[in-house]
Every structure is written in C-alpha cells, then in structure tokens.
VEXGU-962135 format. One record per atom (N, C-alpha, C): atom name; residue number from 1; x negated, y, z negated; residue in one letter. Coordinates in pm, 1 decimal. Atoms other than C-alpha are relative to their C-alpha. Layout:
<rs>
<r site="CA" pos="NUM" x="X" y="Y" z="Z" code="A"/>
...
</rs>
This chain:
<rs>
<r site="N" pos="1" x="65.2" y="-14.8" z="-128.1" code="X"/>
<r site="CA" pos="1" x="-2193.9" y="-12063.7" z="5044.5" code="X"/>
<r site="C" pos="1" x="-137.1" y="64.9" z="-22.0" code="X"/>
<r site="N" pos="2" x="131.5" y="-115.9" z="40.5" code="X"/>
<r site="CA" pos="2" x="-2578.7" y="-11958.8" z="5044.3" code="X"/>
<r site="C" pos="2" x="-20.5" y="73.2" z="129.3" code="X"/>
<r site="N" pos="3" x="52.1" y="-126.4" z="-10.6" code="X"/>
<r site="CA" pos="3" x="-2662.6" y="-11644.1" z="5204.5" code="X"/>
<r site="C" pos="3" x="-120.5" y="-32.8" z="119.6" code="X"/>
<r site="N" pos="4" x="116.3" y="58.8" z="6.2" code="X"/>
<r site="CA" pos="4" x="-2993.6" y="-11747.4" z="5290.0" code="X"/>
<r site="C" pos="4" x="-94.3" y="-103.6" z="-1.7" code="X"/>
<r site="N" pos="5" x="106.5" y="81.4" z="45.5" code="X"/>
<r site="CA" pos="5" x="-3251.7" y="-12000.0" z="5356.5" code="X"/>
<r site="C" pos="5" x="-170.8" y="23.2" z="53.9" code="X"/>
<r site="N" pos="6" x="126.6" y="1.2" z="26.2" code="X"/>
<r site="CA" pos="6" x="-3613.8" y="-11910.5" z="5297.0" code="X"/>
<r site="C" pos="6" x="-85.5" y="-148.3" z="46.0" code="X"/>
<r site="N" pos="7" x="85.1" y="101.9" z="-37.8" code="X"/>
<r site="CA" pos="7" x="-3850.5" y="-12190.9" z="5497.9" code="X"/>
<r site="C" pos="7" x="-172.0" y="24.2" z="-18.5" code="X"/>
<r site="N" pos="8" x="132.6" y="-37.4" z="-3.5" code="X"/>
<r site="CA" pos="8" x="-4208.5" y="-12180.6" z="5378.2" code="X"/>
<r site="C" pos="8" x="-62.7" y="-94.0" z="1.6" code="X"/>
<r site="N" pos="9" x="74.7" y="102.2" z="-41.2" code="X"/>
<r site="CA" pos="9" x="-4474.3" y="-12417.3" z="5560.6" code="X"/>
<r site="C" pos="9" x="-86.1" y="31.0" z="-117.1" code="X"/>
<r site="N" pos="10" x="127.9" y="-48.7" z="44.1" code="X"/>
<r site="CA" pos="10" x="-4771.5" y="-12437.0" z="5283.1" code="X"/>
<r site="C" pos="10" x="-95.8" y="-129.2" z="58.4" code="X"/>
<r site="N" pos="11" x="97.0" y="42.6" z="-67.0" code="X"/>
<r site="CA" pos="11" x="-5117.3" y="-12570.5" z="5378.5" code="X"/>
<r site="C" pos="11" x="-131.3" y="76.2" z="-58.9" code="X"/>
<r site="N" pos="12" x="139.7" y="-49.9" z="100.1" code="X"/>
<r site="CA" pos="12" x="-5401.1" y="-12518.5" z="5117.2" code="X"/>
<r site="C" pos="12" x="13.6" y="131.5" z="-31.3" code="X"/>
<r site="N" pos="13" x="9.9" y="-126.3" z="66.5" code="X"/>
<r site="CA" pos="13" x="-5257.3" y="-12207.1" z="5017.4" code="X"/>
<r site="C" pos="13" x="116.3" y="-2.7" z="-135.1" code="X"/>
<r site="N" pos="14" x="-52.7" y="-19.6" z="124.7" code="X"/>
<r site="CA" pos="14" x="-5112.6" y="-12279.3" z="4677.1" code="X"/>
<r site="C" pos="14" x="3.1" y="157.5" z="-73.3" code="X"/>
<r site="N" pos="15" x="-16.3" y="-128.1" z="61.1" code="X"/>
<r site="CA" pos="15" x="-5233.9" y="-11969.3" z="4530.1" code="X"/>
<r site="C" pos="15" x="71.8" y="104.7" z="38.4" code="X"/>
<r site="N" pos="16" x="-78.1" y="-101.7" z="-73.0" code="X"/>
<r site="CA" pos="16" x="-5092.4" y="-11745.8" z="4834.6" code="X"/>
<r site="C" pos="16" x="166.7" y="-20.8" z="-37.5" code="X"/>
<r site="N" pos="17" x="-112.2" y="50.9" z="14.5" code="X"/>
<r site="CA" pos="17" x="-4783.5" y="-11960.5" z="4791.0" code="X"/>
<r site="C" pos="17" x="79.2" y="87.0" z="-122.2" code="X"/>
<r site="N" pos="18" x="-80.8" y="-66.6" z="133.1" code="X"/>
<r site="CA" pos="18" x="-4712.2" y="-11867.2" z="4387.2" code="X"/>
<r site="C" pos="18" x="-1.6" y="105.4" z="6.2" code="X"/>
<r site="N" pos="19" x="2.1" y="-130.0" z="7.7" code="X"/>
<r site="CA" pos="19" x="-4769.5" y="-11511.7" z="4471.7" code="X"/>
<r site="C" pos="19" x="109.4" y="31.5" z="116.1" code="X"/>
<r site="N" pos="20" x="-127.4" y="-11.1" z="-80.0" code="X"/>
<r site="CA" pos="20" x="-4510.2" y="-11515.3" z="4752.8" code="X"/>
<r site="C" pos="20" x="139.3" y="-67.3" z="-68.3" code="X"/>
<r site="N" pos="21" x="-125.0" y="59.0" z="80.1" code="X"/>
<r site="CA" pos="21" x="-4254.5" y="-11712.2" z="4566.1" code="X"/>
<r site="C" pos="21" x="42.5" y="62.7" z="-134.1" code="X"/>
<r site="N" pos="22" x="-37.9" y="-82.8" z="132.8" code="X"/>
<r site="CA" pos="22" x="-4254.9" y="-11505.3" z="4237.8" code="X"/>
<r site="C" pos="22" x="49.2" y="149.1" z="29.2" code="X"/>
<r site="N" pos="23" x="-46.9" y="-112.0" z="-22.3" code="X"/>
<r site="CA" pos="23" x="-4232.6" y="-11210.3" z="4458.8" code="X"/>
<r site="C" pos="23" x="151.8" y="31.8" z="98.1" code="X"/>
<r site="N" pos="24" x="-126.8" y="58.9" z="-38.9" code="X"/>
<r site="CA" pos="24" x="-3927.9" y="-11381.1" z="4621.2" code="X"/>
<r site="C" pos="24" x="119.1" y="34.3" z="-63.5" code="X"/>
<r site="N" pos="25" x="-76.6" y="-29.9" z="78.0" code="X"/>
<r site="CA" pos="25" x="-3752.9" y="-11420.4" z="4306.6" code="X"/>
<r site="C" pos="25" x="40.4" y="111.4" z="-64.2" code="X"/>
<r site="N" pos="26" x="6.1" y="-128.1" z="108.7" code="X"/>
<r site="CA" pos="26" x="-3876.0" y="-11090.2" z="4145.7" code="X"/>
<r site="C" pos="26" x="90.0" y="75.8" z="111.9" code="X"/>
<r site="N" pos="27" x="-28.8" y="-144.7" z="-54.9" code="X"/>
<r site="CA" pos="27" x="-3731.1" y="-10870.2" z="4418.1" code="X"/>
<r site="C" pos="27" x="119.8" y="-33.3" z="58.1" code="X"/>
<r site="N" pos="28" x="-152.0" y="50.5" z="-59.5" code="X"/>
<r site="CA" pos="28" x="-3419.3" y="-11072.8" z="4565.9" code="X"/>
<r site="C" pos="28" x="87.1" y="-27.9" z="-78.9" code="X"/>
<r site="N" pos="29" x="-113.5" y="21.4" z="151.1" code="X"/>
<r site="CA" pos="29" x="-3124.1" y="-11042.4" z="4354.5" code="X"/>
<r site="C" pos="29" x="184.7" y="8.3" z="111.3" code="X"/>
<r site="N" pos="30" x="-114.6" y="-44.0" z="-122.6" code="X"/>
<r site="CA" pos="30" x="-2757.4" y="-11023.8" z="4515.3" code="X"/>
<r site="C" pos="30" x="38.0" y="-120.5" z="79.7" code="X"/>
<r site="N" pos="31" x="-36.5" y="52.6" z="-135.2" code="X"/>
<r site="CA" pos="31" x="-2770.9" y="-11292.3" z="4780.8" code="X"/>
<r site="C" pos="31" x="-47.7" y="-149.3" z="-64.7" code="X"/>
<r site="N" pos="32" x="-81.1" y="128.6" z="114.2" code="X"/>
<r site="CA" pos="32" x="-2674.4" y="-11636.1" z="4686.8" code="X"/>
<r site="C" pos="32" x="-138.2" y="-77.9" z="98.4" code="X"/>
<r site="N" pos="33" x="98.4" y="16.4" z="-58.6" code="X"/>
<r site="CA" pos="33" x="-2995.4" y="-11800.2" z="4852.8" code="X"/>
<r site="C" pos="33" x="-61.8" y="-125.1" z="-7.6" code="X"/>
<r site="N" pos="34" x="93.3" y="154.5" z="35.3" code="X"/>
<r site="CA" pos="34" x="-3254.6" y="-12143.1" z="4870.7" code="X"/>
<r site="C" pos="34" x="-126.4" y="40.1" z="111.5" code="X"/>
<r site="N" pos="35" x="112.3" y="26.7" z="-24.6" code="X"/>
<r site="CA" pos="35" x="-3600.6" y="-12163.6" z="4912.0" code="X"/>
<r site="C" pos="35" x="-46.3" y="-91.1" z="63.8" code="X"/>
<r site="N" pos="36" x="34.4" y="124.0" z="-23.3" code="X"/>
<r site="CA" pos="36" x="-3744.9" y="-12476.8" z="5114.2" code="X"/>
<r site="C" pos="36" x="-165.6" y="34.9" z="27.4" code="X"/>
<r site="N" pos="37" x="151.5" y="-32.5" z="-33.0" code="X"/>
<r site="CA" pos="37" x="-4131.8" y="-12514.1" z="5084.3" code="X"/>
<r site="C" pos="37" x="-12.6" y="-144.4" z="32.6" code="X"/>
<r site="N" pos="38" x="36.2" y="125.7" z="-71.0" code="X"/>
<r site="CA" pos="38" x="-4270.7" y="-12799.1" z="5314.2" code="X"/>
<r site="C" pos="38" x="-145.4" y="2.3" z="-54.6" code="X"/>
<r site="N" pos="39" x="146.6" y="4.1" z="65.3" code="X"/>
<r site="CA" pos="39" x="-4602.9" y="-12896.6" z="5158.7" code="X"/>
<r site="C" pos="39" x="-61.3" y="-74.9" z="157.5" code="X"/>
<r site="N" pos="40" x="25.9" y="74.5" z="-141.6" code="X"/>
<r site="CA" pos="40" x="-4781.2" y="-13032.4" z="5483.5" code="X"/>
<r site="C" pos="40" x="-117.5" y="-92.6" z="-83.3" code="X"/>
<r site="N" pos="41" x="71.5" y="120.2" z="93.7" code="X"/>
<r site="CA" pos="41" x="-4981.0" y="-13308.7" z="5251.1" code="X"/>
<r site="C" pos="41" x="-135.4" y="122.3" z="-8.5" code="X"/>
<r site="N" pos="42" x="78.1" y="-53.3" z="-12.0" code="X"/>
<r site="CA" pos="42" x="-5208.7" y="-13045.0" z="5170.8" code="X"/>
<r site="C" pos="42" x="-128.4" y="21.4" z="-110.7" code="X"/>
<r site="N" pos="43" x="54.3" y="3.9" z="146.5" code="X"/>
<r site="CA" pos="43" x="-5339.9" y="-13151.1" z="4807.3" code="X"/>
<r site="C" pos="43" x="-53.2" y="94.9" z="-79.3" code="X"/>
<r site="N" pos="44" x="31.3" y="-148.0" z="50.5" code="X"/>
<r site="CA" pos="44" x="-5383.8" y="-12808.9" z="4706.0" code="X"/>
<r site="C" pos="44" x="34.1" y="38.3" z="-155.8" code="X"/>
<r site="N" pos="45" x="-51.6" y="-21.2" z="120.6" code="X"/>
<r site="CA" pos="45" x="-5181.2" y="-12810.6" z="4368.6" code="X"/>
<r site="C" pos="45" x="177.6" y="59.1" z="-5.4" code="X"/>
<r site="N" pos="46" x="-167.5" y="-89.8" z="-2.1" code="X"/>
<r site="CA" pos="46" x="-4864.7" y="-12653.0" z="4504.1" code="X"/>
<r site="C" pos="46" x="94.5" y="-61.3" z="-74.7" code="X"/>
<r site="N" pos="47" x="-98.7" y="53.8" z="58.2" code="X"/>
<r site="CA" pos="47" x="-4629.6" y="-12897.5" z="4399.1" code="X"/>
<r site="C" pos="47" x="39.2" y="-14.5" z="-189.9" code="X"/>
<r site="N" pos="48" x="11.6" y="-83.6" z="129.8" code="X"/>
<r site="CA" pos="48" x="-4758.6" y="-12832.1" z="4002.5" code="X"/>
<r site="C" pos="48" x="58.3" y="94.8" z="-46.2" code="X"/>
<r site="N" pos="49" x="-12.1" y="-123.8" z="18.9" code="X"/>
<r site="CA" pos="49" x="-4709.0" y="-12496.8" z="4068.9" code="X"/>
<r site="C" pos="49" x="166.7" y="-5.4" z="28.2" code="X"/>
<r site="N" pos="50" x="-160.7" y="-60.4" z="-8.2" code="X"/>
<r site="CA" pos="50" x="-4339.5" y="-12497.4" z="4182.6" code="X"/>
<r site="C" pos="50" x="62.3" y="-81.2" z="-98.7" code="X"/>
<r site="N" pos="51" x="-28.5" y="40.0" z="86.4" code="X"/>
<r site="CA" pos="51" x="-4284.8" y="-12763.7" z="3969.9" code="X"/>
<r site="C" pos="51" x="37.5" y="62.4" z="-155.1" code="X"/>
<r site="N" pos="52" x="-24.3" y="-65.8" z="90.5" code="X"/>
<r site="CA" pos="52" x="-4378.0" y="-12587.3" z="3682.8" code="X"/>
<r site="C" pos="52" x="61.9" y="171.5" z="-10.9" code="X"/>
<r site="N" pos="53" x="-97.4" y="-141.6" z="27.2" code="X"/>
<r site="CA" pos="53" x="-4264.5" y="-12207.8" z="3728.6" code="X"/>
<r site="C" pos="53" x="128.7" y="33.3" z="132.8" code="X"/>
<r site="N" pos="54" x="-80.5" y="-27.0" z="-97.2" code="X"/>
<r site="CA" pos="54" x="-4035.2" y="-12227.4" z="4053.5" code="X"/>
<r site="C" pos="54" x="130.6" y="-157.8" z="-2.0" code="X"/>
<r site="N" pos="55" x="-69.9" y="162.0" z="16.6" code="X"/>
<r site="CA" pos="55" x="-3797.6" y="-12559.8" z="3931.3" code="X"/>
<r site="C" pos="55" x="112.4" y="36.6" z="120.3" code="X"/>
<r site="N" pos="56" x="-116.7" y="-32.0" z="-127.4" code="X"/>
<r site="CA" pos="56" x="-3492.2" y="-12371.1" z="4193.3" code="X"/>
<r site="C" pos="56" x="-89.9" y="-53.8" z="145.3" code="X"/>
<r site="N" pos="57" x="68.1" y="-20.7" z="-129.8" code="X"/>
<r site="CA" pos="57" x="-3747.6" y="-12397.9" z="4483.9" code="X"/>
<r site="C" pos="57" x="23.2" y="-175.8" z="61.2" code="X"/>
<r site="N" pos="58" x="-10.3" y="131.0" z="-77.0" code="X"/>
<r site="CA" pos="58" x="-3667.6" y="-12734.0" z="4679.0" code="X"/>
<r site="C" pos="58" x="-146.3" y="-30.3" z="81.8" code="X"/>
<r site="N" pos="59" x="85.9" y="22.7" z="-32.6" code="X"/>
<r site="CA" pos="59" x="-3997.7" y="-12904.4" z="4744.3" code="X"/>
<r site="C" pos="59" x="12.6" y="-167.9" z="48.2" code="X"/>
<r site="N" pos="60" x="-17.2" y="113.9" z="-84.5" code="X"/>
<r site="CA" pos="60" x="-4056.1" y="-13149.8" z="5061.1" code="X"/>
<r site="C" pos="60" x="-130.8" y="-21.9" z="26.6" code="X"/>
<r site="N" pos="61" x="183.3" y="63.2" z="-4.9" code="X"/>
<r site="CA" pos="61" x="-4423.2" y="-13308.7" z="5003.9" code="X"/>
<r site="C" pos="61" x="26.7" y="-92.8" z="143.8" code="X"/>
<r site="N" pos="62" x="31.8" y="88.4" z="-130.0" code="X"/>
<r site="CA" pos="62" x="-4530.2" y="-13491.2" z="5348.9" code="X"/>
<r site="C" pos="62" x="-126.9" y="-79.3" z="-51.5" code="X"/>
<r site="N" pos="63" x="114.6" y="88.9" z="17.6" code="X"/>
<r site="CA" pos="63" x="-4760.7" y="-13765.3" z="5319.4" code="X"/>
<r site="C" pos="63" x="-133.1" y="13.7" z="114.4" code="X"/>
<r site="N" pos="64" x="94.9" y="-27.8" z="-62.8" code="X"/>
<r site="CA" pos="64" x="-4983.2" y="-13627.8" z="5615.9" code="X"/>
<r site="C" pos="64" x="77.5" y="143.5" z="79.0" code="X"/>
<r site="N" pos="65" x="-1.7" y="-134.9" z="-105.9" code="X"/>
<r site="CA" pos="65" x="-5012.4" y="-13285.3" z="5807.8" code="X"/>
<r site="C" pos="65" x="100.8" y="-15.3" z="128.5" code="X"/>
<r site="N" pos="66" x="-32.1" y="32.2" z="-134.4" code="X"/>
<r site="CA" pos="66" x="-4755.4" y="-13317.1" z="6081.8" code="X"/>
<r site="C" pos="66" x="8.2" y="141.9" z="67.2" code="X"/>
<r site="N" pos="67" x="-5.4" y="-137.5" z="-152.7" code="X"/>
<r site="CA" pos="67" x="-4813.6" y="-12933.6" z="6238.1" code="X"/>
<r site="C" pos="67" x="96.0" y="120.4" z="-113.3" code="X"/>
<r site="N" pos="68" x="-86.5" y="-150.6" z="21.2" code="X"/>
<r site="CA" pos="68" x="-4663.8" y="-12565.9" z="6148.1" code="X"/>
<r site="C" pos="68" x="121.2" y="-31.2" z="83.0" code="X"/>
<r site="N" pos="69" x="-144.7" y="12.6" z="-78.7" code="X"/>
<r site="CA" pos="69" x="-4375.4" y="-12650.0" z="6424.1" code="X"/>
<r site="C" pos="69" x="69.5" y="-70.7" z="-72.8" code="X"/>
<r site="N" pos="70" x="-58.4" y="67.4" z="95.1" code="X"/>
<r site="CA" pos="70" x="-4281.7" y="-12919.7" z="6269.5" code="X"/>
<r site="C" pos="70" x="33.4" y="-26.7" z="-158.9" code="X"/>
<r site="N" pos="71" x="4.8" y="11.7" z="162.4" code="X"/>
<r site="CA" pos="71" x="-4296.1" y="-12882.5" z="5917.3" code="X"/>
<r site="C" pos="71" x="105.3" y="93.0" z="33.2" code="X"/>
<r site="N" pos="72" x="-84.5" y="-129.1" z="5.5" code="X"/>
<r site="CA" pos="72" x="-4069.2" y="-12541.1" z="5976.1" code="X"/>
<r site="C" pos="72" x="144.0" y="-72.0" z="56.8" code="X"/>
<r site="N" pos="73" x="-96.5" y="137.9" z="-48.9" code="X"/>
<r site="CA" pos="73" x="-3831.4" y="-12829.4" z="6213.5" code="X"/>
<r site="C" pos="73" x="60.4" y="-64.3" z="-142.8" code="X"/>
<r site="N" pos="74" x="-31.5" y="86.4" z="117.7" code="X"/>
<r site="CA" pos="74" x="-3822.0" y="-13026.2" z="5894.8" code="X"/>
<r site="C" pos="74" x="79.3" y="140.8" z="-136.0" code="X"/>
<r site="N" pos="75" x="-78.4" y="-116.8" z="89.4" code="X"/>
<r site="CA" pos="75" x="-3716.2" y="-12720.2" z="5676.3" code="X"/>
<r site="C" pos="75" x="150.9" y="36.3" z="63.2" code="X"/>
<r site="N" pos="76" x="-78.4" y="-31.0" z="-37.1" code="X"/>
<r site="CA" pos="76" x="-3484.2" y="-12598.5" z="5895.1" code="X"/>
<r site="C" pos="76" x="148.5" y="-87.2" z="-4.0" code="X"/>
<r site="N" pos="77" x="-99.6" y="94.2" z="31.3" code="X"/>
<r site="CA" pos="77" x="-3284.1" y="-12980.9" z="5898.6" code="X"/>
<r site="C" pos="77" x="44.9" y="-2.2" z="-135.3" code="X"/>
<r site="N" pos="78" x="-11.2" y="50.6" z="136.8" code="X"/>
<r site="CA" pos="78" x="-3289.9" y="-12963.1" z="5535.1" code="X"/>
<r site="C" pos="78" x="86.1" y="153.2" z="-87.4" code="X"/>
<r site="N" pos="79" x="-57.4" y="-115.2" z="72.6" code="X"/>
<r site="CA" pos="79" x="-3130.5" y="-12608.2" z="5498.9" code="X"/>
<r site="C" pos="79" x="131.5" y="-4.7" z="17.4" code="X"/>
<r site="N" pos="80" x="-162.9" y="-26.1" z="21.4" code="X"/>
<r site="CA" pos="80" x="-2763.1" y="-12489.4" z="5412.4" code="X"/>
<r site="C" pos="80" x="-6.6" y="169.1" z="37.0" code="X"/>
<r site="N" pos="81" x="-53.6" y="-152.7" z="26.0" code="X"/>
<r site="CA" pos="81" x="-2769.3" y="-12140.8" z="5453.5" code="X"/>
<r site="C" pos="81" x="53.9" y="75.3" z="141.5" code="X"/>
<r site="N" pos="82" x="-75.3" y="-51.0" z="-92.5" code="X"/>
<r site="CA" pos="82" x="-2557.6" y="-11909.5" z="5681.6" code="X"/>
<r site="C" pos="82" x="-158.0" y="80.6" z="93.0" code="X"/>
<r site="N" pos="83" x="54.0" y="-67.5" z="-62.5" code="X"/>
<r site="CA" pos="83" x="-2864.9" y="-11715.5" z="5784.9" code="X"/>
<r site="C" pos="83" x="-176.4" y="-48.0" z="-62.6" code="X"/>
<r site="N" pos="84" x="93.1" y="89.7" z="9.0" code="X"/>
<r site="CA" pos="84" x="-3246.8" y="-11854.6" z="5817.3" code="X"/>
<r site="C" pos="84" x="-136.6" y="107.6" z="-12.4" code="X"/>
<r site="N" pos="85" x="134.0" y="-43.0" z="0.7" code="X"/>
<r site="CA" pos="85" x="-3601.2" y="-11692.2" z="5721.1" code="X"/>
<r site="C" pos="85" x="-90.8" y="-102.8" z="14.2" code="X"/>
<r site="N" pos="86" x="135.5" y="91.5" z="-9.6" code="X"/>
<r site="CA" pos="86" x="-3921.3" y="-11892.3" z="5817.5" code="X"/>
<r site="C" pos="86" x="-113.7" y="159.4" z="-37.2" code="X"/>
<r site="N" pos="87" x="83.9" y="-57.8" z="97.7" code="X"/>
<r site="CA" pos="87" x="-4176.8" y="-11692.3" z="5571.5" code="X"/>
<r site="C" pos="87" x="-148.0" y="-62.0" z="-27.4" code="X"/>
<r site="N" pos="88" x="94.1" y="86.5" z="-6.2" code="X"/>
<r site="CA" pos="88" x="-4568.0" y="-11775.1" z="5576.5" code="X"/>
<r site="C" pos="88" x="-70.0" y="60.2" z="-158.0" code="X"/>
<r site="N" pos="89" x="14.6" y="35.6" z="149.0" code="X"/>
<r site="CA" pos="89" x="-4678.9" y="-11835.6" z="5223.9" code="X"/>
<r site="C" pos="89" x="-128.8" y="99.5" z="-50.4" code="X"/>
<r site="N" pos="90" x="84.9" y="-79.2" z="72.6" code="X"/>
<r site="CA" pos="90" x="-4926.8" y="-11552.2" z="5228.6" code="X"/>
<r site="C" pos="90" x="97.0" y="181.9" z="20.9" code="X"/>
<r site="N" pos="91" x="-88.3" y="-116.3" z="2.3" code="X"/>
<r site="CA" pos="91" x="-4646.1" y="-11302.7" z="5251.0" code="X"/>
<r site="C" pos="91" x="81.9" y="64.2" z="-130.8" code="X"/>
<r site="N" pos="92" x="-23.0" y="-5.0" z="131.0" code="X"/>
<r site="CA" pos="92" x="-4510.7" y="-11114.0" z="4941.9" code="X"/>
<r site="C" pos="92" x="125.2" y="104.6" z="34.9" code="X"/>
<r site="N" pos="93" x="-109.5" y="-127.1" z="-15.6" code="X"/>
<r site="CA" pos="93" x="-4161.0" y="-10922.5" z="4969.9" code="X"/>
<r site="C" pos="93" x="-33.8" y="112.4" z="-125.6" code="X"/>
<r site="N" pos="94" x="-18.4" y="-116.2" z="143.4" code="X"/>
<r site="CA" pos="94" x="-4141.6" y="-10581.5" z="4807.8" code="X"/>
<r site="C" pos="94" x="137.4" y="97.4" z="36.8" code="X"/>
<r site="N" pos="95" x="-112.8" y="-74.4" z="1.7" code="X"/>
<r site="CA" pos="95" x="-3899.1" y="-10377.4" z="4775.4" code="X"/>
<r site="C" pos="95" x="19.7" y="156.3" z="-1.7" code="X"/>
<r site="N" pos="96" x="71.0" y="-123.4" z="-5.0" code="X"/>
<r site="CA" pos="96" x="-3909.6" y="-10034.4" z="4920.0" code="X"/>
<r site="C" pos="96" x="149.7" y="152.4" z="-61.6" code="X"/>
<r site="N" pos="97" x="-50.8" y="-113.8" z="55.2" code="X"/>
<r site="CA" pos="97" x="-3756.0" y="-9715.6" z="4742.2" code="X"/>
<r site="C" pos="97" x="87.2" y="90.1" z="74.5" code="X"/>
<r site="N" pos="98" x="-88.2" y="-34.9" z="-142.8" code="X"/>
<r site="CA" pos="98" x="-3463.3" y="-9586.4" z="4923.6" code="X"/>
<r site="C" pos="98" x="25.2" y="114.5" z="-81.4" code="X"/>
</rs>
C-alpha cells in the first residue's frame, strides 16, 4: 500500500524541479510513497533529469501545456496512494530538528 502520493506540475522549472526532488528523497524515509511529475510539454530538460538521477519518479510528459488544474487532475488519476500531496516544484522539504 503507498503511504503517499507526491503530484508535481513542472513548467520550465527543471532546475527548481531536481532541487525539490532530491530533497524529497534525501529527507523522506519511513513512508512507503510515489512521486508523479506532470511535465506540462515544457522542453526544459526535466525529463533527462529524472531520467537520469530520479529513475523511481513516474514521469507523465504532455505534448502541449494543458494548465496547472489540469496537469495536477492528470496526476491525481494516475496516483495510488492512501493520502495525496500536490507540491510546486520550487519547493524543497527539510526536515526540522525535534
């Protein structure tokens, strides 16, 4: 059962993207989880990038921009998880010192 599903619209922010997704992995441990990043056709490089260092991350390339509502719509049909984050790709979890 996953835990978790992480929905992240990207949209010319590749770079914001790999810095939110590494800080995903680096700091979430425990919770059985899936990633969905909707690329909104944004030719940025993202799909490189998860390709090469994020291979867990489930990537849904669109052939044109259809919107932030909808792209997050399209994540949401495509998730399994008991409980749902929509996360914007210039966001970086940390993990605070209890």
């Amino acid at each position: 059962m996953i835990d978790l599903s992480i929905i992240i619209v990207n949209w010319k922010s590749a770079d914001y993207l790999q810095s939110c997704l590494a800080s995903i992995f680096q700091h979430i441990d425990g919770i059985c989880l899936e990633v969905i990043v909707v690329d909104n056709a944004s030719g940025d490089g993202c799909e490189a990038v998860i390709q090469r260092d994020f291979p867990s991350v489930r990537l849904v390339a669109l052939s044109q921009n259809v919107g932030f509502s909808r792209a997050n719509n399209i994540g949401y049909v495509l998730s399994n998880g008991e409980n749902l984050l929509f996360l914007n790709p210039d966001t970086e979890v940390i993990r605070s010192e209890e």
